[in-house]
N, C-alpha and C positions, 0 to 999 in steps of 0.2 A: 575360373569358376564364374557362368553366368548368373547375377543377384538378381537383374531386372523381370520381374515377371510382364513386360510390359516386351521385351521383346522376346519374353517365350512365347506369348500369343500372337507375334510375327512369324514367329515360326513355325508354329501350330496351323497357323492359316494361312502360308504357303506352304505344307504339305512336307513339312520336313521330317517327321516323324513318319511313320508306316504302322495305319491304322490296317484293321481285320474289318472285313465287309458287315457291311448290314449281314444279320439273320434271313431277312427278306428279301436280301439281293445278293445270294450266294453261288457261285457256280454249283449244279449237281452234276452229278456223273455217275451213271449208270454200269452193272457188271455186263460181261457179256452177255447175258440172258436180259438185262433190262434198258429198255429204252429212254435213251441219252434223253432230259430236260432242257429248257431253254435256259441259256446263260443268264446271269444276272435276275432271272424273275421264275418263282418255280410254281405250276400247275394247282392251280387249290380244287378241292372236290366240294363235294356239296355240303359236308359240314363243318366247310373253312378248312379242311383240313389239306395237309401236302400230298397231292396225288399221284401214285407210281403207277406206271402202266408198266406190261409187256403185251403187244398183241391183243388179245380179248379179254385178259387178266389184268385189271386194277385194285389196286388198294390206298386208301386215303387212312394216312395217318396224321393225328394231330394231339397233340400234350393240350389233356382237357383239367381245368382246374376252376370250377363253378363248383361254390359250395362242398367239395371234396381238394385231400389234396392231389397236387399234382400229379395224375398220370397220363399213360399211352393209350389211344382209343383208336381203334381201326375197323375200317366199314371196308368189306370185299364183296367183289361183283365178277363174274365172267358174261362175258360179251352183254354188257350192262342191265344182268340180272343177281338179283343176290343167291347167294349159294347155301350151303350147307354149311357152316360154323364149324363143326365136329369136325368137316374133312380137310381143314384148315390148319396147317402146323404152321405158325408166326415166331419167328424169334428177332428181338430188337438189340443190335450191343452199340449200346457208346462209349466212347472212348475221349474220355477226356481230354485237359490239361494238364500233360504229366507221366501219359501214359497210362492213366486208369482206367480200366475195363469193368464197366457192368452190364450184365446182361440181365434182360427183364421177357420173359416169358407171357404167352396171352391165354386166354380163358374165354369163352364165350359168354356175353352176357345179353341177352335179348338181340338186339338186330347189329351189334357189333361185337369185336372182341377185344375185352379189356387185360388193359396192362395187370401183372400182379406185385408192380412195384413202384414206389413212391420216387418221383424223379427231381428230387432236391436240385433248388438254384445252385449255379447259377445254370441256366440251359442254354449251355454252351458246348458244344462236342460231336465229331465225329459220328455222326448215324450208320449204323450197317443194318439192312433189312435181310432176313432169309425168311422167305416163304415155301412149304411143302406144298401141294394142291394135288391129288388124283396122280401121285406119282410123276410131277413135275415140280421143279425145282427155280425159283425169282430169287433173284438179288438185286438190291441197291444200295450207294452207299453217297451219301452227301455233306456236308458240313452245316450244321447249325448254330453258329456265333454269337455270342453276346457279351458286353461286357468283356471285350480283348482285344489287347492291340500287343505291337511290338516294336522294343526301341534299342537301337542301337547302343551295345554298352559305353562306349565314349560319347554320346549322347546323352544318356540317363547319367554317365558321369557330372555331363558339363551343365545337367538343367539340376543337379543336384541333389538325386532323388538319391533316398537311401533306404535301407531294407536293414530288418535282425528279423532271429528267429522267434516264431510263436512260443509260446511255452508260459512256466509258473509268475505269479510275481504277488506282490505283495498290497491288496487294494487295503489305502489307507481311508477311516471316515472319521471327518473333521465336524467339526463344529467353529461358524465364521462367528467371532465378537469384534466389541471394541472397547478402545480402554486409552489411556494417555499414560505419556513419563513423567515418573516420581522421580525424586532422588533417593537414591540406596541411603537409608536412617544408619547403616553401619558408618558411612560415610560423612554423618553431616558432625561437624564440633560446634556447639556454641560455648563461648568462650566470655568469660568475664575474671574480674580482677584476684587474684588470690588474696592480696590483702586489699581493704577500703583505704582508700587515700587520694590525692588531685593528680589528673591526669596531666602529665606537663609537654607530653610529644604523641601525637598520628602518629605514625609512620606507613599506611596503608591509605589506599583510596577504595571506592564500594567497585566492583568487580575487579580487583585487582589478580592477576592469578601468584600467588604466593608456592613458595615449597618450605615442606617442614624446616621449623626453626627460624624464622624469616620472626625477627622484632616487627609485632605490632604496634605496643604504645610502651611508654616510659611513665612509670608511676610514681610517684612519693607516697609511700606509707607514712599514714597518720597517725599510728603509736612508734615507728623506728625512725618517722622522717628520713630514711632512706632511699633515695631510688633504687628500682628495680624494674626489667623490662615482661613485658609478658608475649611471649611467643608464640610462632603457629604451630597448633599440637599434630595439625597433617598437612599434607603439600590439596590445593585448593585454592578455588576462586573464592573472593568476599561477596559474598552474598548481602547481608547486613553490618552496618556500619552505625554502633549506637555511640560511641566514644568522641567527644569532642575537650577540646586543650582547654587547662584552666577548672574543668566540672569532676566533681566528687564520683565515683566509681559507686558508693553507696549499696554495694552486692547485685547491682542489675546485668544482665547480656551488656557487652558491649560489643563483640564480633560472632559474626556464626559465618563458617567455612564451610565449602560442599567442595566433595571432591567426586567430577559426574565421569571419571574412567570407569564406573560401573555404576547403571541405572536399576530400576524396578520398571516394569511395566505393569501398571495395575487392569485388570481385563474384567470388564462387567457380563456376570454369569448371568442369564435367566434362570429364574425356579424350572424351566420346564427342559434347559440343557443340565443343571446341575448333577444329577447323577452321571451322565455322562464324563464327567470333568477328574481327575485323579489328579493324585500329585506326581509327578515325573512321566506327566503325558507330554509329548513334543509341539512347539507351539513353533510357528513361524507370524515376525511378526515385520508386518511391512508401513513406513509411517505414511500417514496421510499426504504427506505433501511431498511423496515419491520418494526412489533413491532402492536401493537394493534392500531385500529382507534378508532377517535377521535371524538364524535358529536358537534356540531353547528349549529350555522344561517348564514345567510347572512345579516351584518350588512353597509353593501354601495354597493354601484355600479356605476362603474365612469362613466362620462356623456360623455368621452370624449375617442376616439381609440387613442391606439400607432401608434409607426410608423410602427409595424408589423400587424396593423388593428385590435387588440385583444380588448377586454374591458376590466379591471382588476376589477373582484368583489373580496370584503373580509371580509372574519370572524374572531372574535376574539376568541383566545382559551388560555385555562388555562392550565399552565405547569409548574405547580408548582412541579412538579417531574423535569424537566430543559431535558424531553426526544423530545423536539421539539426545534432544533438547528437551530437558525437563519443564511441562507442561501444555507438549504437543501431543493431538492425537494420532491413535493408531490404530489399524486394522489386524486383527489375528486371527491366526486357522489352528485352531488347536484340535490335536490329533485324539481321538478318542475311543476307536478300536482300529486296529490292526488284522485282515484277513488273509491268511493265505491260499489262492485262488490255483487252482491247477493250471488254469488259460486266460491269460490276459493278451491284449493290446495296448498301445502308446494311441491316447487319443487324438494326436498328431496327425497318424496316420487317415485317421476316420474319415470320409465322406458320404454324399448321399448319393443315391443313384436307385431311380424308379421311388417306389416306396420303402427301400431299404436303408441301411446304415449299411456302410461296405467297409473293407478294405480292399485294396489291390495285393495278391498275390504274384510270387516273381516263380517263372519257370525258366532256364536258361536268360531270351529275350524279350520272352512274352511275360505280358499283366494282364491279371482277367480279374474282376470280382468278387470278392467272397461275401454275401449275406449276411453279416451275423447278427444271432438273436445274442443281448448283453443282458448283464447285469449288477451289479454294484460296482460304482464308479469310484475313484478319489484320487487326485493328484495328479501324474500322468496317465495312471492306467486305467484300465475297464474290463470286469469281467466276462468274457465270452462263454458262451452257454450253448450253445451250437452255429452251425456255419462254416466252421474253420477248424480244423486239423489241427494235433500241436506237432510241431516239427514244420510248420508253415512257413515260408520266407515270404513276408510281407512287406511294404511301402510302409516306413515309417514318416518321412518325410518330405514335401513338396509330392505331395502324391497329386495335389491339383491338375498338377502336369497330365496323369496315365488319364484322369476323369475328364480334361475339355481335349487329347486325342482321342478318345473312344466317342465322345458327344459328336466332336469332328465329324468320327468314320460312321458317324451312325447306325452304330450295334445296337439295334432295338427287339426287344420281347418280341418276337412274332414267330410262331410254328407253321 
């Protein structure tokens, strides 16, 4: 498996991958009735558009999208006059990536004739012209590219790329806080003398980690004058060490125990996420000073603000590795609705290209562009809202790869 992207862009730009032509420097190819175009660079008409000839019959088509959206607009002339509109039969089919076939029919609309269908990105595909005229019969058919290349599957193997299919998923919305580790209060013992009497043995030091039962000090009771020992009532570190040899117990603390295999995370709400916030909402909580996050719930939520107006919600988390340090801070993403989205994507995959948000789409070898308009994001995913087909085999990852081959091949917007 290649990791370095440092020599995929060696590769890239020695030409190891097999880009698709520019749009604008496509070979055409004419049917038998239509006269063959220059290789590599094709005929433009006078209003920009791609101009077909046969003989004394031409027709300039070009995908106009000023202020409407995208359609097919074509101006015809014989022996370079304009003709009669009416006696004009146009039909345009492209044929995708995939194999998909649309066919878009024309209309007369003042000195050209317009498409009657909306030719959604990416405009990439298969052209086939058929023209009727006075009981003759044009055809052409050419390629027009964008946004597509194609990569050898042991090559797409080795640069890493990976693909799943389109379809449902579940866009989660969070809400980011922060908050720091408490110790779990189930957890904590303070500890002092059962009977008042002189303290005649330590047997502990201040952090010492102790397990249940472990003698802390040796007492003489001062109405049995008996010794007796007082033990640790949970396994735990000493936190607090008030006990010293020789001094009267007198009913005060003398040890407090924490045992931190299970913390609190306490997480400062704002007034203005609190409703958002429940109890048994899923929290991930990752600490400030790095290191892997952490899953949970939200087990309370206090009824009551600080004096800096916050709520304090918390979860209980397991640390039994002792990697969550009571009173470091922390960052959380706490989950606070759950949507389920008909079409999502892995934002992984996403990149840009033109003024769009894309993915790359997989056809056997080939990647081409899918446009998509999104919407509600959270987590990995993102909802798609049009663009993309569900049943799509998409670029989930290392898709960088398909977007600097196709910048490479220079598949540019141009009709």
């Amino acid at each position: 498996m290649i990791t370095s992207k440092y020599f995929i862009w060696i590769l890239l730009l020695t030409g190891t991958l097999i880009g698709c032509e520019s749009s604008n420097q496509q070979n055409t190819t004419s049917s038998k009735t239509g006269e063959a175009l220059e290789d590599d660079i094709f005929e433009r008409g006078p209003y920009n558009g791609r101009l077909l000839s046969d003989g004394n019959f031409e027709l300039e088509l070009s995908i106009y999208e000023t202020g409407v959206p995208p359609e097919f607009r074509a101006w015809v002339t014989n022996a370079g006059e304009p003709i009669d509109l009416g006696r004009v039969d146009l039909r345009v089919i492209l044929t995708r990536l995939g194999n998909q076939v649309e066919e878009i029919s024309f209309h007369p609309q003042g000195e050209f004739l317009r498409g009657t269908t909306t030719v959604y990105e990416p405009h990439s595909f298969i052209v086939s012209v058929e023209v009727s005229f006075d009981d003759k019969n044009y055809s052409w058919e050419y390629e027009s590219l964008e946004g597509r290349t194609k990569i050898d599957p042991q090559m797409a193997e080795a640069f890493g790329i990976t693909t799943i299919v389109a379809g449902p998923a579940v866009i989660e919305e969070t809400v980011t806080v922060y908050g720091y580790i408490v110790p779990n209060t189930a957890l904590v013992r303070e500890v002092s003398a059962r009977f008042d009497g002189e303290i005649h043995a330590v047997n502990v030091s201040l952090g010492e980690v102790l397990q249940k039962g472990d003698i802390l000090a040796t007492v003489e009771s001062n109405e049995s004058l008996q010794l007796y020992t007082i033990n640790a009532p949970i396994s735990g570190v000493v936190t607090e060490l008030a006990a010293r040899e020789d001094e009267q117990t007198v009913g005060r603390r003398l040890f407090t125990i924490i045992d931190t295999s299970s913390v609190w995370a306490n997480l400062s709400i704002f007034p203005s996420d609190r409703s958002r916030i429940h109890v048994g909402a899923k929290v991930t909580i990752t600490p400030a000073a790095g290191g892997h996050s952490i899953e949970g719930s939200i087990s309370h939520v206090n009824v009551l603000a600080g004096a800096n107006q916050v709520v304090t919600a918390r979860t209980t988390l397991d640390n039994g590795d002792g990697l969550l340090v009571p009173g470091t801070y922390i960052t959380a993403e706490i989950t606070s609705a759950e949507n389920n989205v008909p079409l999502a994507v892995k934002r992984s995959g996403l990149q840009s290209f033109r003024d769009f948000t894309v993915v790359f789409a997989q056809v056997g070898d080939e990647y081409e562009v899918r446009m998509l308009e999104l919407g509600r994001l959270g987590g990995e995913w993102v909802e798609v809202l049009g663009g993309l087909d569900p049943g799509t085999v998409y670029v989930t990852e290392n898709s960088y790869v398909i977007k600097a081959d196709i910048e490479k091949s220079g598949a540019s917007h141009d009709h």
